[in-house]
DRENGULUM-437130 format. One record per residue: x, y, z of N, C-alpha, C in turn; residue in one letter. Coordinates in steps of 0.02 Angstrom, whole numbers, plus 50000, padded with zeros to 5 digits. Layout:
<sites>
XYZXYZXYZA...
</sites>
This chain:
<sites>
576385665049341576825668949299576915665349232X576845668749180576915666149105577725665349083X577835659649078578375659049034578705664248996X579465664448980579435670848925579315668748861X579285661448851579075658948795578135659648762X577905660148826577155659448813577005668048795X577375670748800577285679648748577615678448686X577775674548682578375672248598577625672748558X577255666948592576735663248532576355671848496X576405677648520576105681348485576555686448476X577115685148416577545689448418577655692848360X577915698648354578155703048312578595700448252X579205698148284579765698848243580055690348236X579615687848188579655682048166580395678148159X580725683548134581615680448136581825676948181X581525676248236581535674648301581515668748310X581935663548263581555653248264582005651348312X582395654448346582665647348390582695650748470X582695647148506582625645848565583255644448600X583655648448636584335646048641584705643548738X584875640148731584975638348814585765634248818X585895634748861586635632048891586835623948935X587125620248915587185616648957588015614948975X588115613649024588805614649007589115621649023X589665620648969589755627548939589615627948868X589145626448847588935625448771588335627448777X588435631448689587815635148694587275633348625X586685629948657586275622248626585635629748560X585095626948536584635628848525584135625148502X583555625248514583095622948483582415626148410X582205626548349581765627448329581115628748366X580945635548384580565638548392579875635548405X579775631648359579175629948315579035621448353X579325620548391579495613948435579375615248510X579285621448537579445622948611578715624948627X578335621448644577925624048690577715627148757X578515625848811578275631648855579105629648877X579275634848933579755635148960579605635849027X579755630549082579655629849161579955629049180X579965632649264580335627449297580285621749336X580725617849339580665610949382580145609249416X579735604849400579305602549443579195594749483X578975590949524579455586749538579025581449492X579735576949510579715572649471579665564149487X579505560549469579355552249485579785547149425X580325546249478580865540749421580455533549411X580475532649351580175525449323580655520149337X580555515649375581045508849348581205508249287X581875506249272582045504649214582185505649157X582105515249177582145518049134582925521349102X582915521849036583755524849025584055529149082X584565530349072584955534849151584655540449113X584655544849041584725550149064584105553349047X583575547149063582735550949065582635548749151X582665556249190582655556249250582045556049277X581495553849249580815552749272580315555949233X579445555849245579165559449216578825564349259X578605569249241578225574749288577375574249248X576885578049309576425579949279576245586649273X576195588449207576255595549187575455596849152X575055601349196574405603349168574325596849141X574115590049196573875585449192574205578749125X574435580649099574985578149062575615573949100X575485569349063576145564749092576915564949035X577285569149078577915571149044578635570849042X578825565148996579515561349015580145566549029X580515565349070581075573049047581795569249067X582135572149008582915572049009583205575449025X583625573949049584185577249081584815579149023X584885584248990585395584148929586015586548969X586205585349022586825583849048587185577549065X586595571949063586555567549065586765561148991X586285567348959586155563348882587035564548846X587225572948859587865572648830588705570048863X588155567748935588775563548937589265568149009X588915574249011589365579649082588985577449147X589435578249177589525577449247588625580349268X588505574949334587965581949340587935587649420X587505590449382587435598349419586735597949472X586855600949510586195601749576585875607849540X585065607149519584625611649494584855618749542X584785624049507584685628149548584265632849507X584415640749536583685646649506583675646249443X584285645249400584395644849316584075640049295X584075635749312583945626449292583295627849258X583265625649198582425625049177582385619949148X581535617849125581585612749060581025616049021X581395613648958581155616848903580565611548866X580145612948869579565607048852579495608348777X579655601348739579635601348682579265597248640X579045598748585578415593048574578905591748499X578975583348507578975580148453578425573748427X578665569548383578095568748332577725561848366X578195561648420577585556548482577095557748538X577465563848561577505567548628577625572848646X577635577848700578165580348743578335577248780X579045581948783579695580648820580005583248856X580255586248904580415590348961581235590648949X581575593648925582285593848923582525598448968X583145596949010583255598749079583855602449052X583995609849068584535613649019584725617149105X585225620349087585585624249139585495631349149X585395634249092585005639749095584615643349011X584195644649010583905649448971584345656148953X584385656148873584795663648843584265666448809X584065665048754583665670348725583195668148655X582895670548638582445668148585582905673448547X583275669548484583505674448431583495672148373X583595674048307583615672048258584385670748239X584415664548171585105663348126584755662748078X585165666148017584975667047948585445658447913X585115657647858585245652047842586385655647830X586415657547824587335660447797587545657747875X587295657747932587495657047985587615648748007X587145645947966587155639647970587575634747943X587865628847967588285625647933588195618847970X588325613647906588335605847936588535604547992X588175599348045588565596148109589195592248066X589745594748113590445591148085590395584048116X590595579948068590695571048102591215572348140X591045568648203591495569748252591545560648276X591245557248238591225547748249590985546348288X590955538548329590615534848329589995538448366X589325537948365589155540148423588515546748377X588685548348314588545555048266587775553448266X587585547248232586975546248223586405546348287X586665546848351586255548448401586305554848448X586935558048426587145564348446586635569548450X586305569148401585625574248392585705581648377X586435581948344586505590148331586375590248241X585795595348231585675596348172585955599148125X586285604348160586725611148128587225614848179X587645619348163587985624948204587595630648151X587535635848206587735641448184588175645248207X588455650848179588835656148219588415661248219X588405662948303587965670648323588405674748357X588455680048347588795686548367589505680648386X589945679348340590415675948341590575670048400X589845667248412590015659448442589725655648399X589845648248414589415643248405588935641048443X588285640648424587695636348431587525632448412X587695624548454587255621148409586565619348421X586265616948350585485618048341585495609448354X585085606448395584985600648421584325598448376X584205591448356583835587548325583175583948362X582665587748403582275586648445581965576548446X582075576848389581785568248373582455565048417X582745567248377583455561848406583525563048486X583545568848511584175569348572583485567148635X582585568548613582275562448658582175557348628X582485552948574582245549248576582135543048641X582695543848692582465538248743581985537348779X581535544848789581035546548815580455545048760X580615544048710579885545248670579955535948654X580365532248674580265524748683580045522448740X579745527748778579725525848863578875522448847X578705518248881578085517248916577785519148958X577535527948945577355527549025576705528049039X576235524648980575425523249013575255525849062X575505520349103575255518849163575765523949254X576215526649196576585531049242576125536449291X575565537349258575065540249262574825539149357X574945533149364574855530549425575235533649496X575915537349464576415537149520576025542349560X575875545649506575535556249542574855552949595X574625545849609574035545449620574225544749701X575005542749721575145542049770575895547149780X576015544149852576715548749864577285549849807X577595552649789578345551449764578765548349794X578775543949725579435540749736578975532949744X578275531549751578125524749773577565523249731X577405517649712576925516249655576405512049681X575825511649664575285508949678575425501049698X575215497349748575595491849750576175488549788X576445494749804577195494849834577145492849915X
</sites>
């Protein structure tokens, strides 16, 4: 089954740049132009040592793929995956990245009038990773900073992570 993102890539109505999903009760988005597919959960192999809230990497169409947990990253409590749970695979300027959201809303557009500065909210701003708000049909969205909010994942080493998929989960070559 195709993603609903993988019918995006040939689409009509271009207005269409962001990508919008929930975590929380907050309602996140990403640039369009960053998302290469939308899946669900596939399992996953935790790295030693790695930050808490990069919960391992998966292999995705042979690809070795770090993924965060952005319930993790912002700091909420966490939640047991269920049918909603996706990750939104996003390619930044190292990698993809598997971001673990709560559920999928909708591919919609915000006109730049909709947009407005992330408010300083202190200590903590410069890794926060929110680029913008907008207001859509009178909420807020915020538009998240794909560099920033993986960056812990795109500092990962995982070469050789490559190894875990070669044996069981959960145990590494060696063990």
């Amino acid at each position: 089954m195709r993603s609903p993102l993988s019918r995006s890539r040939v689409r009509s109505d271009f207005s269409k740049s962001l990508v919008g999903f929930i975590v929380g009760d907050v309602r996140y988005a990403v640039e369009i132009s960053v998302v290469s597919e939308i899946i669900n959960p596939l399992p996953c192999v935790q790295l030693p040592h790695a930050p808490e809230v990069v919960i391992g990497v998966a292999d995705h169409r042979g690809d070795v793929v770090p993924i965060i947990d952005l319930r993790r990253r912002f700091g909420l409590a966490p939640r047991p995956a269920d049918r909603r749970t996706k990750w939104v695979l996003v390619r930044t300027s190292e990698r993809t990245v598997g971001l673990v959201v709560d559920s999928v809303t909708e591919v919609f557009g915000a006109d730049e009038a909709s947009k407005q500065k992330a408010p300083l909210l202190g200590k903590g701003d410069d890794v926060r990773g929110i680029e913008a708000v907008h207001r859509v049909n009178g909420a807020l969205v915020f538009l998240l900073d794909v560099e920033r909010v993986a960056a812990p994942a795109i500092e990962l080493d995982i070469d050789g992570a490559a190894l875990a998929f070669t044996t069981s989960p959960g145990t590494m070559e060696g063990e």
